[in-house]
PQR file with spaces between the fields and no chain letter, atoms N, CA, C, O and H, PARSE charges and radii, in Angstrom:
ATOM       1  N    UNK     1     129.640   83.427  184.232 -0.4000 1.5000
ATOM       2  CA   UNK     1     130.534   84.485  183.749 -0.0000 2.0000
ATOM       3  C    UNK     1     129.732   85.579  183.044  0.5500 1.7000
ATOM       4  O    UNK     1     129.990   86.782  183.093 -0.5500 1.4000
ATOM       5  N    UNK     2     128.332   84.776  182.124 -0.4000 1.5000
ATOM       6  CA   UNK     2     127.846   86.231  181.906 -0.0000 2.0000
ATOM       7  C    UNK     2     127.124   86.986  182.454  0.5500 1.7000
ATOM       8  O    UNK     2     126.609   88.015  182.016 -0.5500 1.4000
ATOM       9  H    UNK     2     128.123   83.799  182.085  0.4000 1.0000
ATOM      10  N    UNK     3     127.053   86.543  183.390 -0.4000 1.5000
ATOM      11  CA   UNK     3     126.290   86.960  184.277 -0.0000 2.0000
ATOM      12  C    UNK     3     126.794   87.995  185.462  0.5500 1.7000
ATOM      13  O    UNK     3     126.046   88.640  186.196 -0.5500 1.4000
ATOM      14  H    UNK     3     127.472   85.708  183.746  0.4000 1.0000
ATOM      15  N    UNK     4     128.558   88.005  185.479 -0.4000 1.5000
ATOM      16  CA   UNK     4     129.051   89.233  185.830 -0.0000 2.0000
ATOM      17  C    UNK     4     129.062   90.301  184.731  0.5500 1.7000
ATOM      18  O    UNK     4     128.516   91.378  184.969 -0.5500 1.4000
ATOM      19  H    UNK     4     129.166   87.481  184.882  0.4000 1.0000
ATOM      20  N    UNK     5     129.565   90.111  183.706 -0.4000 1.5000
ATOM      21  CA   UNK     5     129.545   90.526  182.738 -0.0000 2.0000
ATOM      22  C    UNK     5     128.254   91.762  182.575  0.5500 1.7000
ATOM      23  O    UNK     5     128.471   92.934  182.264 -0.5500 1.4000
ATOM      24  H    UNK     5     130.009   89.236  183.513  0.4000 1.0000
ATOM      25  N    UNK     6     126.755   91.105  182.898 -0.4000 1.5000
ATOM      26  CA   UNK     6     126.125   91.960  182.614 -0.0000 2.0000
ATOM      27  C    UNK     6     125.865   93.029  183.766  0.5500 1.7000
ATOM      28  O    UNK     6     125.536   94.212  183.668 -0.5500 1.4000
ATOM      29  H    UNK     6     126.579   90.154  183.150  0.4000 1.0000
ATOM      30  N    UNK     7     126.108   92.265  184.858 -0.4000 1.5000
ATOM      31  CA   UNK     7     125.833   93.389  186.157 -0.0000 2.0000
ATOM      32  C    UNK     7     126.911   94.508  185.938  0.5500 1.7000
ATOM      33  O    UNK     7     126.553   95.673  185.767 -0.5500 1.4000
ATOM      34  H    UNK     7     126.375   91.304  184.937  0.4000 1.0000
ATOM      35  N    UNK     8     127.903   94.238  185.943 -0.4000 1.5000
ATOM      36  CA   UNK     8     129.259   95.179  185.613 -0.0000 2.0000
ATOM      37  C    UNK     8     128.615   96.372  184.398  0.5500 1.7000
ATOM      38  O    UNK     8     128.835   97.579  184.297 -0.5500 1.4000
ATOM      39  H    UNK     8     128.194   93.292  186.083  0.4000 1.0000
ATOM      40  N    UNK     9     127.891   95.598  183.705 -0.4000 1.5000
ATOM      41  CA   UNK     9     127.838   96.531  182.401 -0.0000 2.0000
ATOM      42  C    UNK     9     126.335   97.676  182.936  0.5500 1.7000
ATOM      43  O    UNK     9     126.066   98.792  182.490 -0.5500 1.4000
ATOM      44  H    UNK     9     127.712   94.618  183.787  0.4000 1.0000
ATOM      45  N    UNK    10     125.620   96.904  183.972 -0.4000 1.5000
ATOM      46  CA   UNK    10     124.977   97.697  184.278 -0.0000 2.0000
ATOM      47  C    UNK    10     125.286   98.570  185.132  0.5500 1.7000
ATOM      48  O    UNK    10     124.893   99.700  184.840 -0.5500 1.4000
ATOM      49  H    UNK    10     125.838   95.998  184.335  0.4000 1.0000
ATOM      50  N    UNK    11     125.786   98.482  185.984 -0.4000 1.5000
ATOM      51  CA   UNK    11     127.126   99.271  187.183 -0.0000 2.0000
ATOM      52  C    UNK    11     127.254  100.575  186.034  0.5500 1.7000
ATOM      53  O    UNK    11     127.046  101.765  186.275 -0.5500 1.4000
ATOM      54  H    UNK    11     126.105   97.564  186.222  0.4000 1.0000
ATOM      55  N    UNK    12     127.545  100.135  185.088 -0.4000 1.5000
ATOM      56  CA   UNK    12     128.437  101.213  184.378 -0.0000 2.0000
ATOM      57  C    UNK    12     127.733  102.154  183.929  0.5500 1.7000
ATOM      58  O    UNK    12     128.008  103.348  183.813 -0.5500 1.4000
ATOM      59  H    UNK    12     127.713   99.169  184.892  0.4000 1.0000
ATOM      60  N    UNK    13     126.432  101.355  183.571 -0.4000 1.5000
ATOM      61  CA   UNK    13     125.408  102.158  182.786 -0.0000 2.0000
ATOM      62  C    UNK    13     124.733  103.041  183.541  0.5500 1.7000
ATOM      63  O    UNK    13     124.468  104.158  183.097 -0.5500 1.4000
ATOM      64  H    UNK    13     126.210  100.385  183.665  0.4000 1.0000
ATOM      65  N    UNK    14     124.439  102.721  184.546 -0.4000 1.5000
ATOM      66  CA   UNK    14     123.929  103.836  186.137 -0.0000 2.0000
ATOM      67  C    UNK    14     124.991  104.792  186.147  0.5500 1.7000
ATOM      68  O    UNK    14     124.669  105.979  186.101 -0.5500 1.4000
ATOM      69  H    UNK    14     124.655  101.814  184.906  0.4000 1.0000
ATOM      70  N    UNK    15     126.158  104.494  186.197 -0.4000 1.5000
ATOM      71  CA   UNK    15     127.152  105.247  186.624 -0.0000 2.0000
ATOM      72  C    UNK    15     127.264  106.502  185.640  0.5500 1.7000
ATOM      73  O    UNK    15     127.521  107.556  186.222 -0.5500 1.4000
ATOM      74  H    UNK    15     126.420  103.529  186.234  0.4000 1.0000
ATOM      75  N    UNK    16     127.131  106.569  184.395 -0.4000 1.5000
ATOM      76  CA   UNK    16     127.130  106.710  183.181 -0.0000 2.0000
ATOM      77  C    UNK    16     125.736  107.845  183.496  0.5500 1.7000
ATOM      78  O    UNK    16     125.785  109.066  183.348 -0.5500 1.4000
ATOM      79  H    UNK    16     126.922  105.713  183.922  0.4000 1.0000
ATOM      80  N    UNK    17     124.959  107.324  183.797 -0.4000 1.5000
ATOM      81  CA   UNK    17     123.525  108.232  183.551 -0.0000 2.0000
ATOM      82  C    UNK    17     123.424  109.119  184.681  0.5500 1.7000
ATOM      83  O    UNK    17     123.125  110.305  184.543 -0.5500 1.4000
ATOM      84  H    UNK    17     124.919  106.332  183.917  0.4000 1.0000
ATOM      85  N    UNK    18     123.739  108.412  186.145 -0.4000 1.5000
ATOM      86  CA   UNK    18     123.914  109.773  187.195 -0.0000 2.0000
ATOM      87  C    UNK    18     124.901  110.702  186.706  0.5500 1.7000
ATOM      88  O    UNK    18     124.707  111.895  186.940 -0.5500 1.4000
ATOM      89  H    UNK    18     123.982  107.449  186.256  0.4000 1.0000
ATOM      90  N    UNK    19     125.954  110.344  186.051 -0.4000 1.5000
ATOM      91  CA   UNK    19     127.086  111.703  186.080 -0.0000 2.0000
ATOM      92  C    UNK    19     126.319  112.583  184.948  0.5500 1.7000
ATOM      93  O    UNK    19     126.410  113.811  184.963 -0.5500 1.4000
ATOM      94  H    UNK    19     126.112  109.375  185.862  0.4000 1.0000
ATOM      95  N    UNK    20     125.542  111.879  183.944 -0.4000 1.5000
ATOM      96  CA   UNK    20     125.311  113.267  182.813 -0.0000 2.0000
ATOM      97  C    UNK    20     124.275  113.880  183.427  0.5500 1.7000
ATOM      98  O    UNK    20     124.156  115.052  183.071 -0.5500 1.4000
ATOM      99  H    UNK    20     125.468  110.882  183.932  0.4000 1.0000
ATOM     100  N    UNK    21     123.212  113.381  184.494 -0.4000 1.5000
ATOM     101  CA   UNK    21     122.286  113.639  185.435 -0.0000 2.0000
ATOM     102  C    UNK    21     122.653  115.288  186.016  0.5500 1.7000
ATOM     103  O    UNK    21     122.167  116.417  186.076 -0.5500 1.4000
ATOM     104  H    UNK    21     123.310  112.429  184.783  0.4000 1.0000
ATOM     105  N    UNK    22     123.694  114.613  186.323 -0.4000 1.5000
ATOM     106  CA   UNK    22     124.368  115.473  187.565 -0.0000 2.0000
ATOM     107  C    UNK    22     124.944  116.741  187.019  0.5500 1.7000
ATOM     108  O    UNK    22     124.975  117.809  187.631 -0.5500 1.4000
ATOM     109  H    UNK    22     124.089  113.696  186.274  0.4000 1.0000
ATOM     110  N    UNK    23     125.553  116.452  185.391 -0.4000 1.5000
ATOM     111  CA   UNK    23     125.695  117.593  184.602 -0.0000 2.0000
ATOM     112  C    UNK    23     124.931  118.636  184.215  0.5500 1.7000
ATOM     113  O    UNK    23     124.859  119.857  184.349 -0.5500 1.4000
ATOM     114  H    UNK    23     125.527  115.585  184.894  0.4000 1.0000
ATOM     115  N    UNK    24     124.098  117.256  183.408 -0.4000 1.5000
ATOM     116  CA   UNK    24     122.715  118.271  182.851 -0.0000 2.0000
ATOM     117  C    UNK    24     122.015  119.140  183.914  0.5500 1.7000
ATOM     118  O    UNK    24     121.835  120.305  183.559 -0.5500 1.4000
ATOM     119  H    UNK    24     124.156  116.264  183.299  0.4000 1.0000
ATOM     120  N    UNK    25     121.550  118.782  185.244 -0.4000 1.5000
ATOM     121  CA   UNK    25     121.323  119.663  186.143 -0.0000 2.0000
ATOM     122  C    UNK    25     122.279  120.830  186.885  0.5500 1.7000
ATOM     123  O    UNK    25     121.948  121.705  187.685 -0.5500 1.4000
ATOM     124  H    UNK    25     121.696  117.836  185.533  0.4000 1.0000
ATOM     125  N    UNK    26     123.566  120.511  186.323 -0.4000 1.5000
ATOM     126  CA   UNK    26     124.310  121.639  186.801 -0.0000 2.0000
ATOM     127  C    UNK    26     124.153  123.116  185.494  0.5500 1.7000
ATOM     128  O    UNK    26     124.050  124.277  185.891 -0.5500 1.4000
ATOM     129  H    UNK    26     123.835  119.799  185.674  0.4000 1.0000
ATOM     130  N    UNK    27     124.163  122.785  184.112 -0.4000 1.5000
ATOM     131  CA   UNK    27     124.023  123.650  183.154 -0.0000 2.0000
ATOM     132  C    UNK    27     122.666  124.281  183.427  0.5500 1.7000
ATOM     133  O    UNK    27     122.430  125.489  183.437 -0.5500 1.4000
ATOM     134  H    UNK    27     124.247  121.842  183.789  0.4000 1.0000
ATOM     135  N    UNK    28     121.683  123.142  183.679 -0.4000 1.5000
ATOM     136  CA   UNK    28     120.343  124.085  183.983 -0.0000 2.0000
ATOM     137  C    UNK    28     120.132  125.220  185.146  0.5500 1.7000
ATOM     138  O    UNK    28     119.380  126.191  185.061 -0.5500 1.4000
ATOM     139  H    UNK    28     121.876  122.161  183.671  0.4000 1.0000
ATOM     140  N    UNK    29     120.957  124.879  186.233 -0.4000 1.5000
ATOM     141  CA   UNK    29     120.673  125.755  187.001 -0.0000 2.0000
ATOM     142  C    UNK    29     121.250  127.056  186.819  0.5500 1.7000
ATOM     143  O    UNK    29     120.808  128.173  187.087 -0.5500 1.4000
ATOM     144  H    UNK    29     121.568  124.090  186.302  0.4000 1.0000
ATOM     145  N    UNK    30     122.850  126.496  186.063 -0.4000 1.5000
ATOM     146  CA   UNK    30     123.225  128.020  185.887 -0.0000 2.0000
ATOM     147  C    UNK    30     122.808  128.747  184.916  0.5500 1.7000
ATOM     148  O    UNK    30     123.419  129.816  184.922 -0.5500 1.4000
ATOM     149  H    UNK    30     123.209  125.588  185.846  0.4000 1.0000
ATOM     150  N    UNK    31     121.730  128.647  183.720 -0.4000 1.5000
ATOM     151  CA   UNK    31     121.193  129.057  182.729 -0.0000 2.0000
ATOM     152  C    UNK    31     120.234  129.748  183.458  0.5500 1.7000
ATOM     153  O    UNK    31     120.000  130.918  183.156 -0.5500 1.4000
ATOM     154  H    UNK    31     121.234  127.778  183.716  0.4000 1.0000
ATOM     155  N    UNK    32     119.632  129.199  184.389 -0.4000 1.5000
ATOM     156  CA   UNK    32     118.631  129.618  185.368 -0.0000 2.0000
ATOM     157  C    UNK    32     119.053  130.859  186.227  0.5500 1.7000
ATOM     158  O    UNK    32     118.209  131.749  186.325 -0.5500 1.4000
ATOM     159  H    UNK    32     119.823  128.249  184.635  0.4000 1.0000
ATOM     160  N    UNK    33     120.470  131.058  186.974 -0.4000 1.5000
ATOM     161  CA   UNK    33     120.906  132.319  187.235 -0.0000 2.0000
ATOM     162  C    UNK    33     121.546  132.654  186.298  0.5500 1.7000
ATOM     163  O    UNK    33     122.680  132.509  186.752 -0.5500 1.4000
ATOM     164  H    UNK    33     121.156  130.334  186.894  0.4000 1.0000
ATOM     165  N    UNK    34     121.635  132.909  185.570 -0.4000 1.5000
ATOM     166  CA   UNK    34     122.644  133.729  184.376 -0.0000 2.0000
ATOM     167  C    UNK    34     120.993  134.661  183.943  0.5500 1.7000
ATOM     168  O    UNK    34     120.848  135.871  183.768 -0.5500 1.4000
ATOM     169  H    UNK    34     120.713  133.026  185.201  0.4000 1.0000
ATOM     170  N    UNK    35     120.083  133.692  183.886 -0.4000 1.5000
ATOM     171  CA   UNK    35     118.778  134.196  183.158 -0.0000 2.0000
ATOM     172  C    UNK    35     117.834  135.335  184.534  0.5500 1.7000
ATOM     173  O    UNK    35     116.941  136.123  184.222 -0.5500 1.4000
ATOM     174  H    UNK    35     120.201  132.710  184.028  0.4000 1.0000
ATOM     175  N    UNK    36     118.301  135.139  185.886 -0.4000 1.5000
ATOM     176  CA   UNK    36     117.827  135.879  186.725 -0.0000 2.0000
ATOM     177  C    UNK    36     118.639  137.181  186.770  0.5500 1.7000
ATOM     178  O    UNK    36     118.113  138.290  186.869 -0.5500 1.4000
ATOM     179  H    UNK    36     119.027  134.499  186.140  0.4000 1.0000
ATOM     180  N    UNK    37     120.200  136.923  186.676 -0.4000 1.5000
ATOM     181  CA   UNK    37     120.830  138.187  186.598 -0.0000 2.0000
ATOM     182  C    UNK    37     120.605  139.326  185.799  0.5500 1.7000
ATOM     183  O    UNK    37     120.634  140.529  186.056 -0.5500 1.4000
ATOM     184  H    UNK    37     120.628  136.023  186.596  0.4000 1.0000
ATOM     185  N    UNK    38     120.280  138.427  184.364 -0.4000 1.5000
ATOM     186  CA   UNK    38     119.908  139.195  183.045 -0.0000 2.0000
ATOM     187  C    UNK    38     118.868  140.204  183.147  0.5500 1.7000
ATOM     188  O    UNK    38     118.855  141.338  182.667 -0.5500 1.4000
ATOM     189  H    UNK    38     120.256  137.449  184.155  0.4000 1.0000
ATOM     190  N    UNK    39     117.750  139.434  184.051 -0.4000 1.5000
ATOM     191  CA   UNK    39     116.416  140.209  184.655 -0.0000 2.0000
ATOM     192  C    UNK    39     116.267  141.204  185.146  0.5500 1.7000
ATOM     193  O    UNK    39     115.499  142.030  184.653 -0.5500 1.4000
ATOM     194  H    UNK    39     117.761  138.513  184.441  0.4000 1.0000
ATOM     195  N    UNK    40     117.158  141.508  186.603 -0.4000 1.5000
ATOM     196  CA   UNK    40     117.494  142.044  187.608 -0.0000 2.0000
ATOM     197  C    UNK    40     118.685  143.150  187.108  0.5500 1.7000
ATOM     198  O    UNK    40     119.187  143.952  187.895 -0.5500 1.4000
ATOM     199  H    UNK    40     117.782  140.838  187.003  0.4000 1.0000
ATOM     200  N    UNK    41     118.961  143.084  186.035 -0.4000 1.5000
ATOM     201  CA   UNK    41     119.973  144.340  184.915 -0.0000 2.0000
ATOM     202  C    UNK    41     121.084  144.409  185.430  0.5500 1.7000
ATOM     203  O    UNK    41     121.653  145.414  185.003 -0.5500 1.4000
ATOM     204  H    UNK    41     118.553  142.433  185.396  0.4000 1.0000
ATOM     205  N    UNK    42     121.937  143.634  186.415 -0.4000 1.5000
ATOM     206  CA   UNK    42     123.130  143.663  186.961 -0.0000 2.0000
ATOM     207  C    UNK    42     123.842  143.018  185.807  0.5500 1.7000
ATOM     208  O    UNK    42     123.546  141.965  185.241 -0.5500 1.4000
ATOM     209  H    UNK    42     121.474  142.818  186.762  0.4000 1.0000
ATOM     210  N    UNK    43     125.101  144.062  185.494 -0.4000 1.5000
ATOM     211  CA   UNK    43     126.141  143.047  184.740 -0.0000 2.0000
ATOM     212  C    UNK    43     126.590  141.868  184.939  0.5500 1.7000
ATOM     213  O    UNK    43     127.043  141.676  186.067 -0.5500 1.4000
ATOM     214  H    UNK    43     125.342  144.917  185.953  0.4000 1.0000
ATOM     215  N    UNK    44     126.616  141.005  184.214 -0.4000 1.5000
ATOM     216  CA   UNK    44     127.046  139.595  184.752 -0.0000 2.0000
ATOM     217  C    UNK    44     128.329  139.963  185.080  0.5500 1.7000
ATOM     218  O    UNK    44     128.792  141.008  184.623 -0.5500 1.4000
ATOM     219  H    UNK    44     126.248  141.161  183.297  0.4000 1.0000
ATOM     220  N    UNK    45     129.340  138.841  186.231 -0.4000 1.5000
ATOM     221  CA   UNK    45     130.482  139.451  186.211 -0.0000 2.0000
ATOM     222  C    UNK    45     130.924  137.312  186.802  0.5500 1.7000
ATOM     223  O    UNK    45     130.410  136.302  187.282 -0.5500 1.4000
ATOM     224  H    UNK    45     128.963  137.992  186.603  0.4000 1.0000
ATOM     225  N    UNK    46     132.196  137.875  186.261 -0.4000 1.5000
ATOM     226  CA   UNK    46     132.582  136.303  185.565 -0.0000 2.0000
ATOM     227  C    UNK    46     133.380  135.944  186.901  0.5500 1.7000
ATOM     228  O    UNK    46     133.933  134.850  187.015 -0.5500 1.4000
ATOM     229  H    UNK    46     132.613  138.696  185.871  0.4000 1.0000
C-alpha cells in the first residue's frame, strides 16, 4: 500500500513541475517579445 502511495505522490510531483515548467517558459518568452518590441520602437499593442 505504500508503495502506491508513493508512486502516486510522485505522479503528482512530475505533474506539478512540468506545468510550472511549462509556465515559467511561457512568461519568459513573452518578456522576451515584449523586450524585442520595446527595441524595434513599435507601440506595444495589447
Amino acid at each position: 500500500m505504500d508503495k502506491v502511495f508513493q508512486s502516486v505522490f510522485y505522479l503528482f510531483l512530475i505533474i506539478i513541475l512540468f506545468k510550472l515548467s511549462q509556465f515559467a517558459y511561457r512568461v519568459i518568452r513573452e518578456r522576451k517579445y515584449r523586450k524585442e518590441l520595446a527595441q524595434s520602437g513599435m507601440p506595444y499593442i495589447d
